[in-house]
C-alpha positions as CSV (number, residue, x, y, z in Angstrom):
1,X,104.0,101.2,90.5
2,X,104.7,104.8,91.7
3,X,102.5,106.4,94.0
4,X,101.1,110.0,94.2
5,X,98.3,111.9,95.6
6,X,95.8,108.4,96.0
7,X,96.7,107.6,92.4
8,X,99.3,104.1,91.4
9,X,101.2,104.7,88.1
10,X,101.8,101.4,86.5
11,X,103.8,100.3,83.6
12,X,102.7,97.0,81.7
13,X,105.1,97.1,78.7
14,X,103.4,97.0,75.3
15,X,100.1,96.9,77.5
16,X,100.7,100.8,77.4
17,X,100.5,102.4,81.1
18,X,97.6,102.6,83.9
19,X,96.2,105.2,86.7
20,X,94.4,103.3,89.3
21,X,93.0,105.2,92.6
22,X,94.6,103.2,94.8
23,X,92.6,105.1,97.9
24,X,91.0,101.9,98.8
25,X,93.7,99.4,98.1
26,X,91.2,96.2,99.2
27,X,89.2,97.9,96.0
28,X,91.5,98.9,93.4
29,X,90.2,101.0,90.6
30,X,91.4,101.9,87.2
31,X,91.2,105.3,86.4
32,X,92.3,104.8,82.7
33,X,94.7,103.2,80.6
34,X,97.0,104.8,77.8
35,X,99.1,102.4,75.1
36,X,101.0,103.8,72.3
37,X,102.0,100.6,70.7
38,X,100.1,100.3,68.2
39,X,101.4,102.7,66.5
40,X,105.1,103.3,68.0
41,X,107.5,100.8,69.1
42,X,106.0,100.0,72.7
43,X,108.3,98.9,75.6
44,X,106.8,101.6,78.2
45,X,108.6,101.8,81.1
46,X,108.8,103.2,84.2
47,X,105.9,105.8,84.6
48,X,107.2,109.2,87.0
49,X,104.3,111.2,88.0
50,X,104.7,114.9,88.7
51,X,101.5,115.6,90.7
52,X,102.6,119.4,91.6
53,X,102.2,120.0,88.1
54,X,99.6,117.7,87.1
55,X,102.3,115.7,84.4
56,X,103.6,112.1,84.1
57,X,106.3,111.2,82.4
58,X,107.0,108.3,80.4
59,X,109.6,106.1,79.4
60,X,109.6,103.7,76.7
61,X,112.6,101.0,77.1
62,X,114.5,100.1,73.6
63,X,114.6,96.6,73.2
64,X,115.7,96.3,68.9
65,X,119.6,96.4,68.7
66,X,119.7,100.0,66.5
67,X,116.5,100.3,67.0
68,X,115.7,97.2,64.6
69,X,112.1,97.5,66.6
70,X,112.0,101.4,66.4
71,X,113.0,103.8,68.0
72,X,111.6,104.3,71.5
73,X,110.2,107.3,73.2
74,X,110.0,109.5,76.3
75,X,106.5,110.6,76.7
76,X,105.0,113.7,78.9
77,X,101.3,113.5,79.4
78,X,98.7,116.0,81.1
79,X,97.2,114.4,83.9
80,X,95.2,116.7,85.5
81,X,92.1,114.6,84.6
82,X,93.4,111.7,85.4
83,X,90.7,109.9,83.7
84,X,91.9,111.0,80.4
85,X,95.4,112.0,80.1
86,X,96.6,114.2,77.3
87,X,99.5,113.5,75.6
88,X,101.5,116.4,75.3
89,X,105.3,116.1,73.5
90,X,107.8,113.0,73.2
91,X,111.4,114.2,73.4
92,X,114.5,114.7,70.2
93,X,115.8,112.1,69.0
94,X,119.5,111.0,69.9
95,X,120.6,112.7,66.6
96,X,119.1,116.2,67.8
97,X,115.9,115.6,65.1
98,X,112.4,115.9,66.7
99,X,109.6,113.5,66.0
100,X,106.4,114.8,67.4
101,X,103.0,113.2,66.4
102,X,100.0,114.8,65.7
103,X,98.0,115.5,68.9
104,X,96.4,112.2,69.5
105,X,94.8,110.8,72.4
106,X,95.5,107.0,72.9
107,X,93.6,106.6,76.1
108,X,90.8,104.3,77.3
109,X,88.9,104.1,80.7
């Protein structure tokens, strides 16, 4: 978990990622919960919040030898309502092609 502004960022793999206000940390809170996988590859890893600009950024760890699982993403999502983050791009590809979804939202709270 990474720390920021009261706020734990948490990774749990194909579970998707958390935000839980961690203000009170004998009552720990989640603030929402985001997971990709179903429909891309899953594997998130590492979460690196950016609380200056209200972003997180998300890793997705590859775990298919040539990408036999699919092909594994970085995320960057809006969190300036933490409650609901907002995805906002993935990056290019290794072979310089871009796949960016439509604008979805895969968050829960």
């Amino acid at each position: 978990m990474i720390v920021a502004d009261g706020l734990g960022y948490a990774a749990w793999r194909d579970g998707g990622f958390t935000i839980l206000d961690i203000a009170d940390p004998g009552n720990i809170k989640l603030v929402s919960h985001v997971n990709t996988s179903p429909p891309f590859a899953g594997g998130t890893h590492t979460p690196l919040p950016l609380p200056g600009r209200k972003l997180a950024v998300m890793l997705e760890e590859s775990n298919g030898f040539a990408c036999s699982k699919g092909l594994s993403y970085t995320w960057l999502y809006d969190v300036s309502r933490s409650g609901k983050p907002d995805f906002d791009c993935d990056a290019a590809n290794a072979d310089g092609s871009v796949m960016v979804p439509a604008r979805r939202e895969f968050w829960t709270a």
